[in-house]
N, C-alpha and C positions, 0 to 999 in steps of 0.2 A: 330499835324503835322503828314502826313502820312507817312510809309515809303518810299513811293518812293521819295517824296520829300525829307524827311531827309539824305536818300542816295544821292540824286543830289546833295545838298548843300554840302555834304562831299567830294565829287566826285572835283567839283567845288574851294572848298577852298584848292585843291593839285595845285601848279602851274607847270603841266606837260606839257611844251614847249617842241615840237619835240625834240629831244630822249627820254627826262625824261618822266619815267612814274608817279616819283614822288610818290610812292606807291598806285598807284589806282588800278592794275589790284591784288596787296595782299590785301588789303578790301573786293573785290570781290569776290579773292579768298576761303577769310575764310567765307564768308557766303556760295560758292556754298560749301563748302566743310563741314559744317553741314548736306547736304543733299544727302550728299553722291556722289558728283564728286569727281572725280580724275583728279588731277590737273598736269598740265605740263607743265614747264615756259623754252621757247625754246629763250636761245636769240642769236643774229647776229648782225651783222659789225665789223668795226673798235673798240678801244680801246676808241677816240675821239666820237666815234659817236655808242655806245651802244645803241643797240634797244633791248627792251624785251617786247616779245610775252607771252601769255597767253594761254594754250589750254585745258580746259575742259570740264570734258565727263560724264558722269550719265547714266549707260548703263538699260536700259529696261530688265526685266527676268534676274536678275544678275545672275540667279544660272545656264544659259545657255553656253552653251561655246561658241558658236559664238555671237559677238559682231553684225552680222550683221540680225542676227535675227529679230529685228524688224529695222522701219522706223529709221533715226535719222534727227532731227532738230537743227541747229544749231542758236544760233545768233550770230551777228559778228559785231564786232564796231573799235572805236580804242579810247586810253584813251589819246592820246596827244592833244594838239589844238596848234593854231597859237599864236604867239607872240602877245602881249596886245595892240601894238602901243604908242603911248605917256600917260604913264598913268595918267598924270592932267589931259586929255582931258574926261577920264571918271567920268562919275556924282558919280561911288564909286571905290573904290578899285575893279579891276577886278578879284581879287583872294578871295574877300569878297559876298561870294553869300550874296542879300541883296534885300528885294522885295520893290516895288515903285509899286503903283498902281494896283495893280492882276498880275505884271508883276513881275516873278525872276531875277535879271540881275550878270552877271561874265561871264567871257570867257571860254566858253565851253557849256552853258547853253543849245545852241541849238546845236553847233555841239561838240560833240555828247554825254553828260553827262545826261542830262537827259533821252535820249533813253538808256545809259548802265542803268542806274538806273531803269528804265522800265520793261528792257528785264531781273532781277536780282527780282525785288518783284514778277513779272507775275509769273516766273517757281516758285518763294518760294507759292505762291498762287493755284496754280495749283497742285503742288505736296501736299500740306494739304490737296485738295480735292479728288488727287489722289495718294493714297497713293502706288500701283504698276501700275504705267500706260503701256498704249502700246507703248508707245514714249522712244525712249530714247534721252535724252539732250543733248545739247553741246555747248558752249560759245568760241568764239575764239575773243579775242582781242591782238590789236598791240598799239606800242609807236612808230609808223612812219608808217603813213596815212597822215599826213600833208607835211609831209619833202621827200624825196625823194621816200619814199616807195620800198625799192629792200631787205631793210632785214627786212622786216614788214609782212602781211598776204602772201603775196607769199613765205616768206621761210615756213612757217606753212603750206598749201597749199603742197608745196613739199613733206613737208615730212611727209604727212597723205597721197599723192599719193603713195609714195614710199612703205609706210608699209601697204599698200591697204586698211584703213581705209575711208570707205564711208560715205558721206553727203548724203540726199536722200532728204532737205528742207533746205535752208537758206533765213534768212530776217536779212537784214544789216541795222544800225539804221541809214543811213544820211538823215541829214532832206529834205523832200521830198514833204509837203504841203507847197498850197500855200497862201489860205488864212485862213483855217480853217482846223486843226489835221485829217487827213483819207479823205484831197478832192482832192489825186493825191500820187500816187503809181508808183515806178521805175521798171517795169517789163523786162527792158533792157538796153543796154545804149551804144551808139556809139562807133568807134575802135577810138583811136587817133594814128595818124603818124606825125613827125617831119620830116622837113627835114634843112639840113645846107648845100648851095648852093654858093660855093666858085667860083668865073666868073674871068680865068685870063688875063691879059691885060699887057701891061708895061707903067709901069711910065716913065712922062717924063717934062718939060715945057708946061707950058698951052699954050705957045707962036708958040710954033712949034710941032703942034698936029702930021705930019707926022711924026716924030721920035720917035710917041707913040700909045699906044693901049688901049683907053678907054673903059673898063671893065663894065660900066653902060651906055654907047650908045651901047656894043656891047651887051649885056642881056636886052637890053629895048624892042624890038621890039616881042621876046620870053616872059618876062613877062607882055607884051600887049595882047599875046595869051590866055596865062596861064588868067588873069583877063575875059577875054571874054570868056571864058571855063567856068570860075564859075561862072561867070552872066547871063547865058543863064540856069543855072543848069544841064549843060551836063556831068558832072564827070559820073552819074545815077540819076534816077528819081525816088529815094527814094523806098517804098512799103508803107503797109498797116501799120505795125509797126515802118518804120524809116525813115523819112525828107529826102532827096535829101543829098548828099555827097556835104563838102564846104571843101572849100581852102582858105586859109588867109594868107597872107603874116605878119609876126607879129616883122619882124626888118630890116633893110638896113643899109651896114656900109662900106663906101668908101671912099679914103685917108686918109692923113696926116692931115688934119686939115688947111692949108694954100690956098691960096685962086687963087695958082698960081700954082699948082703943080696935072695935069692928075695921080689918083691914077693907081696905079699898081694890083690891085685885088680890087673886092669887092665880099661882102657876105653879103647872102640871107638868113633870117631863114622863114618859112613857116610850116606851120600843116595844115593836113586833117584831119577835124572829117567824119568818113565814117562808111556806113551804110552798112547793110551785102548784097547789092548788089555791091559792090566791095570788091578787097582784096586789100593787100600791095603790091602785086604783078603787078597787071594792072595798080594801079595808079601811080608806078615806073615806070613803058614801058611809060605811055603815058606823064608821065614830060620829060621823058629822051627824047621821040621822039618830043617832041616842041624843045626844046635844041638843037638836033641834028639838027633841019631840017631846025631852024637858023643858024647853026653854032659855036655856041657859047662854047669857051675852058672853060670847069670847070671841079671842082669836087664837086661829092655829098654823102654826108654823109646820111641814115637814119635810125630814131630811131623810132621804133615800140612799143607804148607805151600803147598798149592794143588792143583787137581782140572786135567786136562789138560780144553780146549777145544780147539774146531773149529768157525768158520764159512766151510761149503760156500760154492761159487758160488750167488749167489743178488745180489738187488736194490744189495744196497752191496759186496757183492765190484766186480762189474762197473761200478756206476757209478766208483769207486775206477781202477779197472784204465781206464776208458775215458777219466778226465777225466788220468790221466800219460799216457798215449797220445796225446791232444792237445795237452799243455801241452811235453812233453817227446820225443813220437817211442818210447817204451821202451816194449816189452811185460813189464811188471812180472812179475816171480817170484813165487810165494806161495809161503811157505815157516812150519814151526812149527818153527823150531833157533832156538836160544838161551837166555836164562835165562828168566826168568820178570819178569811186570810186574804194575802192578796188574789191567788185563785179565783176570784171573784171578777179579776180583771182581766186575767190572762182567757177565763172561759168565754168571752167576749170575742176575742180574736183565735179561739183554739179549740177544736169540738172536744177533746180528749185530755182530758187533767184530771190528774189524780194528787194526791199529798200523800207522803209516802214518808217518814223520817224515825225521829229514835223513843225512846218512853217520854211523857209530856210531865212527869211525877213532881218533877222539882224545879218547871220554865219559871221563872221571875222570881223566883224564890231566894233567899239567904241559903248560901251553899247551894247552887246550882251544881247539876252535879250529871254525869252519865258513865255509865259500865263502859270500863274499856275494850272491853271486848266487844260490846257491840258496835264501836266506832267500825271496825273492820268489817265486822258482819254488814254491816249497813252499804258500807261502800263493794262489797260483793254482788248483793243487792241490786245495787243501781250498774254495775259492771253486765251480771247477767240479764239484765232487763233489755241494754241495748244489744247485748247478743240475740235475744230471741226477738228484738224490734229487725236486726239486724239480717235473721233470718229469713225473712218475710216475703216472698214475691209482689 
């Protein structure tokens, strides 16, 4: 067995459900720490809801005094996953890594245990053959990337801004192929916005409408707008890098439940996934100004749930693109469709982030599941990646 594999299955037999980390990022720890990181377990929330962050760092020319001497690369994951769902329904124990067919299966397999397993043999691989490189290292994981995410890589993220500690490369391991390990690369990835759109009106008998104020006749004609706004694709017309800006209304919820009674409010929740030809800003003016220019009494709540990035071709696009090229033969895709990661947070403090990991086929799924073979593939991957970072004047 190799080791990246035998570290997956370790990874994998921990059942760390959003918050628990379940001891995987100490596993991790004690191997980067053979190799001389320095380790730093930052944790945040609640007492209920403990998240523990992981931050380690492997500084290049240790005997120099500035840390920021050379490049630094980080990888960045998170050691939680999603709850199992009804566990009979799995063909084994989802906490039981366990192979069937060339295929490994437990929940976390693809997201994201075997890219931490990956991104942990590469640099132990790497560093045997480079025994003082010009790289220096850095691993950041979280136990909430699945769950709400507020004291997960963004408090880490903080407070490496705060004490001016620079990233200068990050590759975050979500899985990001889609048919075949290295045939599609996240080289950015859309803003998300919320919104919560309270329409008020007053209750009253369904019998005698003029002693009332229908809340979803009086918002219907406003989001008749709002629809023909995003079916025409006019929010913006995307660019080179990122698909057109959408709108989705994703809940509607108006009265009592009785089949005789004009609610008195209804509420609206909706998101924009938007592309950096819009901000949160414009697409606030122009919800408010369909609203207004209906008429229509509300209030609106919004929650801004990440800024869109983009990194260009540039040093770690291409070394990325060059080291699947060799290990694999594929001229890898770049692509920014999808949901959102924590990359969102890390492109804040990092000009250069990419997401880079294994097939996304079966993430959250009954029988999660990934080709064994590409466990190793992956972890070559990210091996040759710091060699041609490594390269680099």
């Amino acid at each position: 067995m190799s080791r990246t594999l035998q570290l997956a299955e370790q990874l994998i037999s921990r059942p760390s459900v959003t918050p628990d980390d379940a001891g995987c990022q100490a596993l991790i720890g004690e191997r980067l720490a053979r190799l001389g990181f320095e380790l730093e377990t930052i944790e945040s929330g609640p007492a209920d809801f403990r998240v523990t962050n992981l931050w380690a760092r492997r500084i290049a020319l240790p005997g120099q005094a500035s840390a920021g001497a050379c490049k630094t690369i980080a990888f960045a994951g998170h050691t939680d996953v999603v709850p199992t769902g009804p566990v009979e329904q799995w063909s084994s124990h989802p906490f039981a890594p366990t192979h069937r067919d060339g295929k490994l299966f437990g929940r976390g397999a693809c997201d994201m245990k075997s890219s931490l397993a990956a991104f942990v043999v590469a640099i132990e691989e790497f560093l045997e053959a480079h025994a003082s490189p010009r790289l220096s290292l850095a691993l950041l994981l979280t136990s909430d990337e699945e769950g709400p995410a507020v004291d997960g890589t963004v408090v880490v993220c903080n407070t490496l801004a705060a004490r001016g500690d620079v990233i200068d490369y990050c590759i975050v391991g979500e899985p990001t192929a889609v048919e075949r390990c290295g045939d599609m690369i996240k080289n950015g990835r859309r803003g998300t916005m919320s919104g919560k759109l309270t329409v008020k009106g007053v209750q009253g008998h369904i019998a005698y409408p003029h002693l009332a104020n229908n809340p979803v006749h009086a918002v219907a004609p406003a989001l008749a707008e709002l629809v023909a706004i995003n079916a025409a694709g006019a929010w913006d017309a995307g660019n080179e890098w990122f698909q057109p800006t959408s709108w989705q209304v994703s809940n509607i919820h108006a009265g009592t439940g009785a089949s005789n009674v004009i609610p008195g409010t209804a509420v609206i929740d909706f998101n924009f996934r938007f592309s950096t030809e819009s901000t949160p800003e414009s697409l606030q003016q122009r919800v408010q100004a369909v609203l207004d220019a209906h008429g229509v009494a509300y209030e609106l709540k919004w929650t801004v749930g990440g800024l869109p990035f983009l990194t260009a071709p540039g040093e770690l696009v291409e070394a990325v693109q060059s080291a699947i090229t060799d290990e694999t033969g594929i001229a890898t895709e770049l692509s920014t469709s999808g949901g959102t990661s924590d990359a969102r947070f890390i492109a804040k403090i990092c000009k250069q982030v990419v997401e880079l990991g294994p097939v996304n086929a079966s993430i959250h799924k009954i029988d999660e599941h990934i080709e064994v073979a590409a466990i190793e593939t992956l972890k070559n991957i990210y091996r040759r990646t710091l060699e041609r970072l490594n390269g680099l004047e």
